[in-house]
SERO-4910 file (N, C-alpha, C, O; in steps of 0.05 Angstrom, whole numbers):
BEGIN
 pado doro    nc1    nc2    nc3   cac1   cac2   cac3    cc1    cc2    cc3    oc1    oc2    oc3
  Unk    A   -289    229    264   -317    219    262   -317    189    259   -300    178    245
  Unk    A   -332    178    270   -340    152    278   -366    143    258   -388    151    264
  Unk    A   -364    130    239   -382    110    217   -392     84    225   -380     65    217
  Unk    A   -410     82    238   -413     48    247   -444     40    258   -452     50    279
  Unk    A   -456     26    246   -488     16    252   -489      2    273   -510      5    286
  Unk    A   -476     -9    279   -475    -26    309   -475    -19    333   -462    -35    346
  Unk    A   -485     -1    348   -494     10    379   -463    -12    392   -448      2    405
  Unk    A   -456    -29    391   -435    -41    409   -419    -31    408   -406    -21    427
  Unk    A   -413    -33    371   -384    -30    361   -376     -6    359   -351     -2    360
  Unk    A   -396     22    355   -393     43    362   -394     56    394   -385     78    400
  Unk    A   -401     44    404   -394     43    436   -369     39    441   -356     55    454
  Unk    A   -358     16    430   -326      8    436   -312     31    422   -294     43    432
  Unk    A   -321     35    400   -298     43    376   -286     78    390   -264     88    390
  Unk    A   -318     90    403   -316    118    411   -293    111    439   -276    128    443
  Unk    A   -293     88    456   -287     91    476   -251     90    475   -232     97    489
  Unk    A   -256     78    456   -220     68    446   -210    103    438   -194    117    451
  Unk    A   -221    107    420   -216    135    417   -214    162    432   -200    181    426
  Unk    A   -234    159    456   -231    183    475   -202    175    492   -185    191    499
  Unk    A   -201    152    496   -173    148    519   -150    153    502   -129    143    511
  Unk    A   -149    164    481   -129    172    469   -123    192    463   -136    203    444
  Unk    A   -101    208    476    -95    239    476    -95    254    455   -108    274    453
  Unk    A    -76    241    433    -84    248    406   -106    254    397   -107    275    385
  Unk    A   -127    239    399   -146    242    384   -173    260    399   -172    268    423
  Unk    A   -190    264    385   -210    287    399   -234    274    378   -230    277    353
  Unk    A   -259    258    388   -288    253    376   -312    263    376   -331    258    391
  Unk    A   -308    281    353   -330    298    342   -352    287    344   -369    298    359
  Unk    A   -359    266    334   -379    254    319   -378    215    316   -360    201    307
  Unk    A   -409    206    330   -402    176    322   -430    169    315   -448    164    332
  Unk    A   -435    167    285   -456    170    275   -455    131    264   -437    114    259
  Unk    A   -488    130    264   -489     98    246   -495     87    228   -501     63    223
  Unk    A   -495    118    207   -500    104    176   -483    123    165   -469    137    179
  Unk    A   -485    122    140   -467    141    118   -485    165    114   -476    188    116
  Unk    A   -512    158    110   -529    182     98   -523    207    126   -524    231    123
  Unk    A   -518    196    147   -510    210    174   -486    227    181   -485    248    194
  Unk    A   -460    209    164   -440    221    167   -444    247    136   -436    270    136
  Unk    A   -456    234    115   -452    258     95   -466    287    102   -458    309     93
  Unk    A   -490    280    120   -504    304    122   -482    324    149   -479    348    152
  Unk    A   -474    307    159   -462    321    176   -426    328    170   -414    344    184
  Unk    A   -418    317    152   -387    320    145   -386    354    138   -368    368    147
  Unk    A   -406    364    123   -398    400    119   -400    407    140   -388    428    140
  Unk    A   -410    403    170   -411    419    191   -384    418    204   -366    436    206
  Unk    A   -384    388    212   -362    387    235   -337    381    211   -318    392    222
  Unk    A   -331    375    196   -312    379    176   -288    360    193   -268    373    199
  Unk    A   -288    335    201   -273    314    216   -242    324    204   -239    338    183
  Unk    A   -220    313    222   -201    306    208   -186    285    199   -164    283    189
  Unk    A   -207    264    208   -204    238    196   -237    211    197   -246    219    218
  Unk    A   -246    200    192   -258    180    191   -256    166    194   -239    155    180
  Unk    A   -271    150    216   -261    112    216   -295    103    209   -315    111    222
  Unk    A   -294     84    184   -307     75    166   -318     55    167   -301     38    164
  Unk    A   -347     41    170   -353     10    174   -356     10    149   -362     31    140
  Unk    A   -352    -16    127   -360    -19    107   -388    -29    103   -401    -20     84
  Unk    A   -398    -51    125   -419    -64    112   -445    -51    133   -451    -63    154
  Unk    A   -461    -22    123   -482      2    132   -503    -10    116   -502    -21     94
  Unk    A   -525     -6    135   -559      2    117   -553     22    107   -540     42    114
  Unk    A   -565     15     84   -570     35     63   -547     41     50   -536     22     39
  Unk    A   -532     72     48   -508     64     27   -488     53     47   -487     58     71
  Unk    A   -475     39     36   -450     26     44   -428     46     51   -427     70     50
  Unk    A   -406     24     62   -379     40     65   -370     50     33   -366     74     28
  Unk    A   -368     36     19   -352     37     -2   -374     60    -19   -367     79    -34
  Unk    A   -392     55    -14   -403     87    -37   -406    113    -16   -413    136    -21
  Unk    A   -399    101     11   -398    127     28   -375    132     22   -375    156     15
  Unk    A   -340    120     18   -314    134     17   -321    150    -15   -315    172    -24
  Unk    A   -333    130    -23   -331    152    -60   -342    175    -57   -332    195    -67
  Unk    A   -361    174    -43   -380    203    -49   -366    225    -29   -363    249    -35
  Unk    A   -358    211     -6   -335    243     18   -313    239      3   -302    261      6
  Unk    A   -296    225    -13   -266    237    -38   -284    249    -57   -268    265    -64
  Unk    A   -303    253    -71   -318    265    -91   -332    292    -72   -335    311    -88
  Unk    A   -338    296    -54   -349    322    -46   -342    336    -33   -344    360    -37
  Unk    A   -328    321     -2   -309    343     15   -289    314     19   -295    296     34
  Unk    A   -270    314      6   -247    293     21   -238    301     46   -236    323     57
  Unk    A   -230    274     54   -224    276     81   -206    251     83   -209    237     63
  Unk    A   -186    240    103   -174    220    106   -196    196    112   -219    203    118
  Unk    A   -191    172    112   -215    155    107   -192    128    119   -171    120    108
  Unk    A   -210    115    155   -191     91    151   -219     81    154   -239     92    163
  Unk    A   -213     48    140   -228     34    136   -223      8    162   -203     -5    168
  Unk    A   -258      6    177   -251    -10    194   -271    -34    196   -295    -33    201
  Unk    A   -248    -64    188   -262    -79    175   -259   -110    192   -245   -119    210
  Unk    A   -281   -122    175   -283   -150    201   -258   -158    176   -255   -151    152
  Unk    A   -239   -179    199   -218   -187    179   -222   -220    154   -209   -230    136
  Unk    A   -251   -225    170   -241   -264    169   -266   -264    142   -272   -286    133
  Unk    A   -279   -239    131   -308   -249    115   -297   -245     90   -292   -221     87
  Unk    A   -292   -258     70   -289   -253     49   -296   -222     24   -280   -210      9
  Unk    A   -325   -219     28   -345   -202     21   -326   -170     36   -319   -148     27
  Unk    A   -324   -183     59   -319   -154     69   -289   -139     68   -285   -115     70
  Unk    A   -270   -161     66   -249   -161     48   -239   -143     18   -218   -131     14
  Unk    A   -265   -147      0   -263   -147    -25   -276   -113    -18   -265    -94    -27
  Unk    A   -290   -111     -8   -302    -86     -9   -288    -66     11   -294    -42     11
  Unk    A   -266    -78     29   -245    -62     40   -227    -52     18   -222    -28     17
  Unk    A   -219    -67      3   -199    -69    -16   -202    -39    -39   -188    -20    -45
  Unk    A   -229    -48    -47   -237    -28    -59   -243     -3    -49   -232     16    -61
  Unk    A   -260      3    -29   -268     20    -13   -224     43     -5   -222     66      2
  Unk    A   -195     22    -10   -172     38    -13   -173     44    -40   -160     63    -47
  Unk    A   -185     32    -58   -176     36    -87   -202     67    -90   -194     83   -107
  Unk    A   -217     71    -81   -241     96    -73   -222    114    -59   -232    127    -41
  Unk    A   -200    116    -63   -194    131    -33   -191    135     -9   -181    156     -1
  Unk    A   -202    110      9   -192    106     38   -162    102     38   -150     91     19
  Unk    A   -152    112     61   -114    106     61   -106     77     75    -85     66     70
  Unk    A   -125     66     94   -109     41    105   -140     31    112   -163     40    108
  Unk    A   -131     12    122   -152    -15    126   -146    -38    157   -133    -59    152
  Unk    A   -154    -33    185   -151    -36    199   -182    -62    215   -206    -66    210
  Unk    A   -166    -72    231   -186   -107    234   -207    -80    264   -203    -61    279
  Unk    A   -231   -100    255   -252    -85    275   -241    -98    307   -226   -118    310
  Unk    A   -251    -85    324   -244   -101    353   -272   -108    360   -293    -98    352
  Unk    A   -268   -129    376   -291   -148    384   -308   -145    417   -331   -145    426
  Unk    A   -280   -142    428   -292   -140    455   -269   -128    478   -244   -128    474
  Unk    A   -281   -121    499   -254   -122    511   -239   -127    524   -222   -114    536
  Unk    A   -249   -162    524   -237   -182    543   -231   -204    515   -229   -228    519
  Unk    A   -229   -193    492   -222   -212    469   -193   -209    472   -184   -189    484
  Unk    A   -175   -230    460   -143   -230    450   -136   -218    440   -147   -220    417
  Unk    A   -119   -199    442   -113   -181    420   -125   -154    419   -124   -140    399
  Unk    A   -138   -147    443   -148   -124    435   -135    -95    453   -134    -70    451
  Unk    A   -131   -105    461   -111    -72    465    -83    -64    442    -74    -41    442
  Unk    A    -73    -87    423    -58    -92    405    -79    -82    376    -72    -67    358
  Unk    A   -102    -91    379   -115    -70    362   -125    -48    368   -119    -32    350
  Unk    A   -137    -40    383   -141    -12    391   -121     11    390   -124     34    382
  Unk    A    -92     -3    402    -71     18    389    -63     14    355    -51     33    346
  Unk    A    -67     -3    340    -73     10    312    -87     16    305    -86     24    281
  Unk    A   -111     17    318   -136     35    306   -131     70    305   -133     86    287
  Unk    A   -124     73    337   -110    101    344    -94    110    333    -94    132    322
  Unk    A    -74     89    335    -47    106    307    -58    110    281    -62    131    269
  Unk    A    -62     91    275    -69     91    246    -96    120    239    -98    132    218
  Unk    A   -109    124    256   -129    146    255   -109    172    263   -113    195    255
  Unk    A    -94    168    275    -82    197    287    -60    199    262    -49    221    264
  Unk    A    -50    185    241    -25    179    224    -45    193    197    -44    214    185
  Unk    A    -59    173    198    -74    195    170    -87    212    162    -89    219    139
  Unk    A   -103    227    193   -110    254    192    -85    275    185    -89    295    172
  Unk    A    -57    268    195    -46    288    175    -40    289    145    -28    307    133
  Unk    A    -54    259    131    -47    271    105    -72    284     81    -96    284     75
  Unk    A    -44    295     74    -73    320     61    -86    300     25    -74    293      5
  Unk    A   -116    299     35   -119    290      6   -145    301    -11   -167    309     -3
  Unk    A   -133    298    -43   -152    323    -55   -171    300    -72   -172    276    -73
  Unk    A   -188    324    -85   -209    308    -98   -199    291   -128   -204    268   -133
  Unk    A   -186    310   -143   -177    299   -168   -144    315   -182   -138    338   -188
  Unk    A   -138    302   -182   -109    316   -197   -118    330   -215   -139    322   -225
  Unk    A   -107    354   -225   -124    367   -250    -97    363   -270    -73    359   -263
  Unk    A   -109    365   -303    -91    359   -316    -69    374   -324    -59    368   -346
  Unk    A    -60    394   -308    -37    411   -312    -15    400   -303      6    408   -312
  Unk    A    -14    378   -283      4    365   -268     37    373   -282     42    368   -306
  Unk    A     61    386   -259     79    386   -285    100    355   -273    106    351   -249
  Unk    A    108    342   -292    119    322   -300    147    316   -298    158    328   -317
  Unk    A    164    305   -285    193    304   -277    209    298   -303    207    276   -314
  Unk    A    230    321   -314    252    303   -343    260    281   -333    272    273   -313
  Unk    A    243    267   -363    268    248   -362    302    249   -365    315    270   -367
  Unk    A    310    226   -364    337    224   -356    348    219   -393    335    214   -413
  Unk    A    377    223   -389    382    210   -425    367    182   -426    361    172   -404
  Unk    A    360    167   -456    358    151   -455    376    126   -449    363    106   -442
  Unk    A    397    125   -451    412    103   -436    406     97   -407    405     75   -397
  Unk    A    402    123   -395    397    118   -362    376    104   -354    371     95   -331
  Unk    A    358    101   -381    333     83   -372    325     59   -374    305     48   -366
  Unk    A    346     49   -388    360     25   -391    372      0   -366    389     12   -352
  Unk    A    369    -21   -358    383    -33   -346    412    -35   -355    414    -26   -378
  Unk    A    441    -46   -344    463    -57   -353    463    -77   -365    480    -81   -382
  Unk    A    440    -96   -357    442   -132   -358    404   -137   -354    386   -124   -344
  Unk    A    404   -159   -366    372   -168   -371    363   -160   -345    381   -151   -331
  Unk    A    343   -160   -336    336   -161   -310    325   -192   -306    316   -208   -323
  Unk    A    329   -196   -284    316   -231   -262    293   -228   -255    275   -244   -260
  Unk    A    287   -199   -235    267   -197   -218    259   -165   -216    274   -146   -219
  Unk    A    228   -165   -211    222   -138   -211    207   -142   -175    188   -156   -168
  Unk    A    226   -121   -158    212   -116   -129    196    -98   -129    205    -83   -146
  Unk    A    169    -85   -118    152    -69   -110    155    -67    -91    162    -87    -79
  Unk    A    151    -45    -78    134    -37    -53    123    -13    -41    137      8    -43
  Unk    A    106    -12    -31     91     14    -18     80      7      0     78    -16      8
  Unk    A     64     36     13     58     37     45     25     51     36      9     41     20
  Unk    A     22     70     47     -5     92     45    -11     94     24      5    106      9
  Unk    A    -36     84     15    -46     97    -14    -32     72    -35    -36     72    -59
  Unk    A    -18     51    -23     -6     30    -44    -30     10    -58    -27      5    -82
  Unk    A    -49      0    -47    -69    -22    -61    -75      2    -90    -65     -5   -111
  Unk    A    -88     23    -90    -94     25   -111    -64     34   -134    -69     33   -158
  Unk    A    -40     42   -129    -23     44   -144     -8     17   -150      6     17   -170
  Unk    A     -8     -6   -135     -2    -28   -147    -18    -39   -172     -9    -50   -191
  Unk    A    -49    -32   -166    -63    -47   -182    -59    -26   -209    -70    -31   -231
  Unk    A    -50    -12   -207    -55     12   -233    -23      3   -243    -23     -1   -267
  Unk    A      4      0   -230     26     -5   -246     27    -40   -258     31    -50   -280
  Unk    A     20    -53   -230     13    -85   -246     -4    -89   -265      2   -107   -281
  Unk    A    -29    -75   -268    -55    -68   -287    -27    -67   -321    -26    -82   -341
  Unk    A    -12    -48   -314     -7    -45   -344     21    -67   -347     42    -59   -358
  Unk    A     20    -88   -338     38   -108   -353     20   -137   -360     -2   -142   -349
  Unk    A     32   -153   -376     16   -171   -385     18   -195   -367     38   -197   -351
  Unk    A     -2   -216   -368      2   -246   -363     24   -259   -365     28   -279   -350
  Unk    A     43   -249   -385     68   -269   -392     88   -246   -389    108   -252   -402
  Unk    A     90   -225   -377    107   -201   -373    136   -227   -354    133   -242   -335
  Unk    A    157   -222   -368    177   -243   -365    191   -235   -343    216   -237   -345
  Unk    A    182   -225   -320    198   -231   -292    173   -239   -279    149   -236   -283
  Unk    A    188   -252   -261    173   -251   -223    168   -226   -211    180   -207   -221
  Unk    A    153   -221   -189    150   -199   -176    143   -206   -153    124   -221   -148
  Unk    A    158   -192   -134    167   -187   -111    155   -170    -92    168   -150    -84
  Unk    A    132   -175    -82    114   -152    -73    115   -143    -43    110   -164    -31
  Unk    A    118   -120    -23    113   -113    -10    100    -87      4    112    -67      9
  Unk    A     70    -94      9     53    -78     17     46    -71     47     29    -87     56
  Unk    A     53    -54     61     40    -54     87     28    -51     90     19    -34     75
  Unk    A      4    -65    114    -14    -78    121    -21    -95    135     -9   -115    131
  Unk    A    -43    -98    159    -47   -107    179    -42   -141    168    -49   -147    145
  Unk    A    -31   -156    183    -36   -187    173    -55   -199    170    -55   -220    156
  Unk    A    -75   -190    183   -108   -203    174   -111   -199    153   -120   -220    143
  Unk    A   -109   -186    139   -121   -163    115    -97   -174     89    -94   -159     70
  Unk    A    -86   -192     90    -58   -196     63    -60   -209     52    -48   -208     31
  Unk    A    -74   -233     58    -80   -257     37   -110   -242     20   -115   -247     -4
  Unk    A   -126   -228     33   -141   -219     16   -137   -193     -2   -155   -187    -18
  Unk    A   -117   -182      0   -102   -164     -9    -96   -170    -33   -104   -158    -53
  Unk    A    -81   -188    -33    -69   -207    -54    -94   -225    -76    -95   -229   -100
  Unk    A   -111   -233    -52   -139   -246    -76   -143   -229    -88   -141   -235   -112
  Unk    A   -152   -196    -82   -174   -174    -88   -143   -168   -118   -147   -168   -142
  Unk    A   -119   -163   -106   -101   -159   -134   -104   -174   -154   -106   -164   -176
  Unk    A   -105   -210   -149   -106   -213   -162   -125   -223   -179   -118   -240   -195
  Unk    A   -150   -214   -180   -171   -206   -194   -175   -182   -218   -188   -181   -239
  Unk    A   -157   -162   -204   -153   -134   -226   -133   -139   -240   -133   -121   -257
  Unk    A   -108   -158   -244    -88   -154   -258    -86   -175   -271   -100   -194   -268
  Unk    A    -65   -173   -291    -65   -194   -309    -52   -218   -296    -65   -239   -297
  Unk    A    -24   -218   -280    -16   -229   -273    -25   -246   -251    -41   -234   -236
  Unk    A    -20   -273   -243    -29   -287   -219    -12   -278   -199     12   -280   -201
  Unk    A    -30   -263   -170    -19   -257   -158    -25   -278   -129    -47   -288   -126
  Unk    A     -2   -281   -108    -16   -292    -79      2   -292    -67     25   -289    -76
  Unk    A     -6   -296    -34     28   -294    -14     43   -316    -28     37   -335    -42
  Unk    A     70   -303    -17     93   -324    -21     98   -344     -4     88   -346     19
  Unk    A    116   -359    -14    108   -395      3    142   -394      9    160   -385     -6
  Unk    A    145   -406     34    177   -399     41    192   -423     27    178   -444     26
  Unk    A    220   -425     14    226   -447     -2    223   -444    -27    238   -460    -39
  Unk    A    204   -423    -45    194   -424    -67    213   -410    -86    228   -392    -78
  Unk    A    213   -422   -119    228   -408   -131    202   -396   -151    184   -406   -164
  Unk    A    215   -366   -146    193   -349   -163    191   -359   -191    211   -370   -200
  Unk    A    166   -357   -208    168   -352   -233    157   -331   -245    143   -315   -234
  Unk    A    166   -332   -274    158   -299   -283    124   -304   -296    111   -323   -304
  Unk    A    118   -277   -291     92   -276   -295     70   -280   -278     46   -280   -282
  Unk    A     84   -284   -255     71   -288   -219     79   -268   -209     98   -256   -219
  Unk    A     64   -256   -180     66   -237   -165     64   -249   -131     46   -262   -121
  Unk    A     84   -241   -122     91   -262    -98     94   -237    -65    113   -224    -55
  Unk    A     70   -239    -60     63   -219    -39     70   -224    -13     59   -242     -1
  Unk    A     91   -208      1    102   -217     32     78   -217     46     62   -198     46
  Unk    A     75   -246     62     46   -248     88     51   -226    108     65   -205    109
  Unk    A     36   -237    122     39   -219    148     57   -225    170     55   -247    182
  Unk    A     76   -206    176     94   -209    198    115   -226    181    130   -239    196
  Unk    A    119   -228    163    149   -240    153    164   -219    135    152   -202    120
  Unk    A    189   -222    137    198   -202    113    207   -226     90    219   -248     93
  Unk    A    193   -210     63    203   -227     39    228   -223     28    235   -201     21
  Unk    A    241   -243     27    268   -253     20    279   -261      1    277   -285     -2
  Unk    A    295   -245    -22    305   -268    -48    332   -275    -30    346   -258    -19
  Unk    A    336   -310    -30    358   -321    -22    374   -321    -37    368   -309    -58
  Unk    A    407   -337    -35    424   -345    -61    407   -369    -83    385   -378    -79
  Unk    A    415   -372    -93    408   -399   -118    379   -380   -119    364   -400   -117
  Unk    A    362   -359   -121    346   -347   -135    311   -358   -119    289   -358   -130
  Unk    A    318   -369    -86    291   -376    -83    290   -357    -64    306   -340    -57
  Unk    A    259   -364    -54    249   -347    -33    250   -357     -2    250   -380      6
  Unk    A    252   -330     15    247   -339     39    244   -316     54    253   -293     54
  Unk    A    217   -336     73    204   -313     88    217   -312    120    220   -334    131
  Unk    A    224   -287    137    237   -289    156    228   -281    171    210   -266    164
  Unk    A    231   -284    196    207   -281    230    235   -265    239    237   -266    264
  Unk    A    256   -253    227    278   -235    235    258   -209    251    235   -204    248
  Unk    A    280   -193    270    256   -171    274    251   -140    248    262   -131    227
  Unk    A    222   -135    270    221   -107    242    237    -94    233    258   -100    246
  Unk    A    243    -72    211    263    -64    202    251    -43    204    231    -43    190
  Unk    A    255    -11    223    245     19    222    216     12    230    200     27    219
  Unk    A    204     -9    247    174    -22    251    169    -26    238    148    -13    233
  Unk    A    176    -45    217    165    -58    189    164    -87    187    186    -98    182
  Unk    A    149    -98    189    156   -129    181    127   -143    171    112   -154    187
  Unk    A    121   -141    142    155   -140    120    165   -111    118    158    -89    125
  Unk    A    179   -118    110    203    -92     98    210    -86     74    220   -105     62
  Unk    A    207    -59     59    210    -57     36    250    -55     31    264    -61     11
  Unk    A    257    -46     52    290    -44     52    295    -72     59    319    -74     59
  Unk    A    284    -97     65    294   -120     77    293   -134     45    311   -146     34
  Unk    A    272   -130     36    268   -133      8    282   -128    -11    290   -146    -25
  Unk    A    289   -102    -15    311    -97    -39    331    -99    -28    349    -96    -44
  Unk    A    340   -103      1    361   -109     10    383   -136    -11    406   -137    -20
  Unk    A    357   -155     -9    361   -182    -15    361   -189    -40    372   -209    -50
  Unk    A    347   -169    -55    347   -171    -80    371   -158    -86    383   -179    -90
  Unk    A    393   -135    -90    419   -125    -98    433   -146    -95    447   -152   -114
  Unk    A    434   -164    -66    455   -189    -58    457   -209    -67    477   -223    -67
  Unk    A    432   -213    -80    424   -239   -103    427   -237   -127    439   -253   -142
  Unk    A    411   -211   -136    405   -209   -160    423   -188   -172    429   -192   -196
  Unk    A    433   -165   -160    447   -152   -163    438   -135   -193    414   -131   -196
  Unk    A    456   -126   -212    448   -104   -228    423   -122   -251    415   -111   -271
  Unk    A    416   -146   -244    390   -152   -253    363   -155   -238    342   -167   -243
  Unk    A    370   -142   -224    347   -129   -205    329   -111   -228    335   -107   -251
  Unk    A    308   -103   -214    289    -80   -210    278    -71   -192    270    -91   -180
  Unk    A    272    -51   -180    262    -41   -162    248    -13   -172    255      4   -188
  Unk    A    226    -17   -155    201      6   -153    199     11   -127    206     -5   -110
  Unk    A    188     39   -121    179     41    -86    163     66   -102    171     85   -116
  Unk    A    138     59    -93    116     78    -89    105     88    -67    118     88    -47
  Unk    A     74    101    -65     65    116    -41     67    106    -20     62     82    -18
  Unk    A     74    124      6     83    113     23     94    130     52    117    139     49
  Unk    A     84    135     75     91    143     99    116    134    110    117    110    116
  Unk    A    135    149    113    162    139    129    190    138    107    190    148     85
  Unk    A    205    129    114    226    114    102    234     89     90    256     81     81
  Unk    A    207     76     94    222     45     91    216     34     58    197     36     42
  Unk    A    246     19     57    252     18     25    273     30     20    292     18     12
  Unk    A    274     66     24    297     84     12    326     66     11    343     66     -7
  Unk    A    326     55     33    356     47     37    370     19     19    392     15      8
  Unk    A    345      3     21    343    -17      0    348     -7    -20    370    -14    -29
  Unk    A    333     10    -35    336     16    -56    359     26    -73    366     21    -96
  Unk    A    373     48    -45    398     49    -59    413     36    -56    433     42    -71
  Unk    A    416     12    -37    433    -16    -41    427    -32    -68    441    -52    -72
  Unk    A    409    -26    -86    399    -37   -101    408    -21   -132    414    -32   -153
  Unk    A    408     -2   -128    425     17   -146    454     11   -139    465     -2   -157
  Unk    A    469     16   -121    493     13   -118    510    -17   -130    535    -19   -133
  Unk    A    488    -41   -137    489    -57   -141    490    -58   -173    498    -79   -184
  Unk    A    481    -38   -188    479    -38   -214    443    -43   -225    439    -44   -250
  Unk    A    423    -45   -209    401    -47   -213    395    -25   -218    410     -7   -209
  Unk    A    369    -14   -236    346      1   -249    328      8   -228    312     -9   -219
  Unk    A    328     35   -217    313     36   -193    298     55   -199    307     74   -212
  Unk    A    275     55   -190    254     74   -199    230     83   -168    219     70   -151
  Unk    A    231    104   -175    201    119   -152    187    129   -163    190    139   -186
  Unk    A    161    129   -144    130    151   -160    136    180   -147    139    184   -123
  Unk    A    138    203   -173    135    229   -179    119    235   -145    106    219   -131
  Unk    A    124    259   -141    108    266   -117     74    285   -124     58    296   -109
  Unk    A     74    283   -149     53    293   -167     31    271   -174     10    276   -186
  Unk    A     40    245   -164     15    232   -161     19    217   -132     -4    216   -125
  Unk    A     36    205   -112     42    198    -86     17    208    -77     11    232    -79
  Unk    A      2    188    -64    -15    199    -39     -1    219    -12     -6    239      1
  Unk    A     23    190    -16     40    203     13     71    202      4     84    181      1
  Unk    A     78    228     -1    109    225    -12    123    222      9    132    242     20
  Unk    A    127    200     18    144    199     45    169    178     37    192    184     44
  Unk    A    165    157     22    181    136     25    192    139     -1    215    130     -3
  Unk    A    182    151    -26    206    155    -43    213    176    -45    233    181    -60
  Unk    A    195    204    -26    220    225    -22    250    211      2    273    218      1
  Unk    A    244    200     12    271    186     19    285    178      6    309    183     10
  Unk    A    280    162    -16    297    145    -35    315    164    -48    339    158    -51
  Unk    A    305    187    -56    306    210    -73    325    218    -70    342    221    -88
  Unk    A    329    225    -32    344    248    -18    372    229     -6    393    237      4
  Unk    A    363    202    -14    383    185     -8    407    181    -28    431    178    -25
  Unk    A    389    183    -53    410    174    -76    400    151    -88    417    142   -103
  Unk    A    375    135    -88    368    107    -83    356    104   -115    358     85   -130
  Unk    A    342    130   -120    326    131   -140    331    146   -165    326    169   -170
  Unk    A    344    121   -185    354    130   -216    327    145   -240    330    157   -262
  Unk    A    310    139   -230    284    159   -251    260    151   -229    255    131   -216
  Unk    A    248    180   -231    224    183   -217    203    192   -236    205    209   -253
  Unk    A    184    179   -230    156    178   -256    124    176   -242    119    166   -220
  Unk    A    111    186   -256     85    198   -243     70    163   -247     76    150   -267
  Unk    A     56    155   -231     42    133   -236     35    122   -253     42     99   -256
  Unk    A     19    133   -269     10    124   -296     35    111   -311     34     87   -318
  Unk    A     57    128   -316     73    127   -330    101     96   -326    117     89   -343
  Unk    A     95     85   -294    109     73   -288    112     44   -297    132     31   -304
  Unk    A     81     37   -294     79      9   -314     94      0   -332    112    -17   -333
  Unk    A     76     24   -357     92     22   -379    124     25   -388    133     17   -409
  Unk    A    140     39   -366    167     33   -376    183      7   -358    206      0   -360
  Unk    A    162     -3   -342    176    -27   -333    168    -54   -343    174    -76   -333
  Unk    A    153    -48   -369    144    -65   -398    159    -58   -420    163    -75   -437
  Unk    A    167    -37   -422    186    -24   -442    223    -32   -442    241    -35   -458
  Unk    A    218    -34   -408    253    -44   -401    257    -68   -408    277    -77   -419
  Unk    A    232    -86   -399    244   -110   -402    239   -124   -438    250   -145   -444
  Unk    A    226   -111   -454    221   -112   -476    252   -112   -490    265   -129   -502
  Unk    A    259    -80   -483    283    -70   -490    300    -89   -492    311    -95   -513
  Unk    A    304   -106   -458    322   -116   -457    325   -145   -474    347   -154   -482
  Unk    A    298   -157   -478    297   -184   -487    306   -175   -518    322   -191   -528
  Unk    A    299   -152   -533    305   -144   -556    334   -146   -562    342   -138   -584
***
């Protein structure tokens, strides 16, 4: 189903969509009050979403279809408006899974390069299944002895990264560390490149920490959050700085969550940290356990809260990942380790 007030843009948006085998369009309605009345009938298997509708909006249209019949939800957004940015951002933190740039025309630059991520990205997240609310029975992964939860050696640096469903679980594990939380952080989120510097504004508004892309040359400091741009993979070099690389993708990734902890085990080695949360595919797993093998603290999100257990059931099945923990819970022991350790 097709969400969009614009007679043009829903003109284009349906036409992009029928020439695509994959996909099959039920429905291309131009307000929200349109798609809700009609979502119990045709029951879509995915949504592509305008945010800025008469009357209710995108963002209280994704709340109200994850609150009444969920459904996959991509969000399709102008890239360059600020406003519409912030309300993309949120509108994933509501439950949409990705966030893709609107197309303009179809003699504009770039637009057959967007139209096939509109397609994928619509044909990618109608298969994942998503529910209304976790109920509180959830059962909970043992922990490990307490030594295992432990680093060897202080830690330097803490890496992140995720794919599907990641804006709102970054902001929920960064949410629980403080302003002066004594590492750097190392962030990599996938995501269209239009869409990453505002990514990074909209983070760092919810978290304590100052977050923004990383600057190539730069030496991290702690208590900053240093987000790979678009189309570069983020880099810890030797002597502890950064650098961003125009190397090619890694598994179609650029950035790369394995290019990332790659660099961090080689640098930083068993004073690393590493996280990999929700996430479609593989990428990361391998990092990660180069990052363990290295003597680093490696950690994944439980598949009991993962939107998309894709990328740290890899880590898992790899060997990559020394404790796996339900979201909530992840913050706080990556405030607790480094406490530990300064203790």
């Amino acid at each position: 189903m097709i969400v969009e007030d614009s007679l043009v843009v829903r003109r284009l948006l349906s036409h992009i969509v029928m020439r695509d085998p994959r996909l099959h369009l039920i429905a291309a309605v131009a307000s929200a009050e349109d798609a809700l009345q009609e979502l119990p009938r045709l029951r879509p298997d995915v949504i592509s979403m305008d945010i800025r509708l008469p009357g209710i909006d995108g963002l209280e249209a994704t709340r109200r279809i994850m609150s009444e019949q969920p459904t996959p939800i991509v969000v399709i957004a102008d890239s360059v408006e600020d406003s519409a940015l912030r309300i993309s951002m949120n509108a994933l933190r509501a439950g949409a899974l990705s966030v893709v740039e609107k197309p303009v025309g179809t003699e504009t630059d770039g637009y057959e390069r967007i139209a096939e991520t509109i397609c994928t990205q619509l044909f990618i997240m109608s298969q994942v299944p998503v529910i209304r609310r976790r109920g509180p029975g959830i059962s909970r992964p043992p922990l490990p002895p307490p030594s295992a939860l432990l680093p060897r050696t202080r830690p330097s640096v803490l890496a992140i990264a995720a794919s599907t469903g990641g804006p709102p679980a970054l902001a929920q594990v960064l949410g629980a560390l403080p302003a002066d939380y004594p590492l750097p952080v190392l962030l990599v989120q996938h995501m269209g490149s239009p869409f990453l510097e505002g990514f990074a504004a909209w983070l760092d508004g919810l978290v304590p920490m100052r977050v923004r892309l990383a600057r190539d040359g730069e030496r991290p400091r702690p208590g900053e959050v240093y987000v790979a741009p678009g189309e570069r993979h983020l880099l810890m070099a030797p002597g502890g700085v950064l650098r961003l690389s125009a190397e090619p993708p890694l598994a179609s990734q650029r950035p790369s969550a394995t290019r990332l902890f790659q660099s961090v085990a080689e640098t930083a080695g068993a004073q690393g940290l590493g996280v990999l949360l929700t996430g479609m595919g593989e990428d990361g797993a391998a990092g990660l356990l180069a990052m363990r093998q290295a003597g680093a603290l490696t950690l994944t999100e439980h598949e009991s809260t993962a939107v998309v257990y894709g990328m740290p059931a890899a880590a898992v099945r790899m060997g990559g990942s020394l404790l796996t923990l339900p979201l909530p819970l992840i913050g706080p022991h990556l405030l607790a380790v480094v406490r530990e350790a300064i203790a």
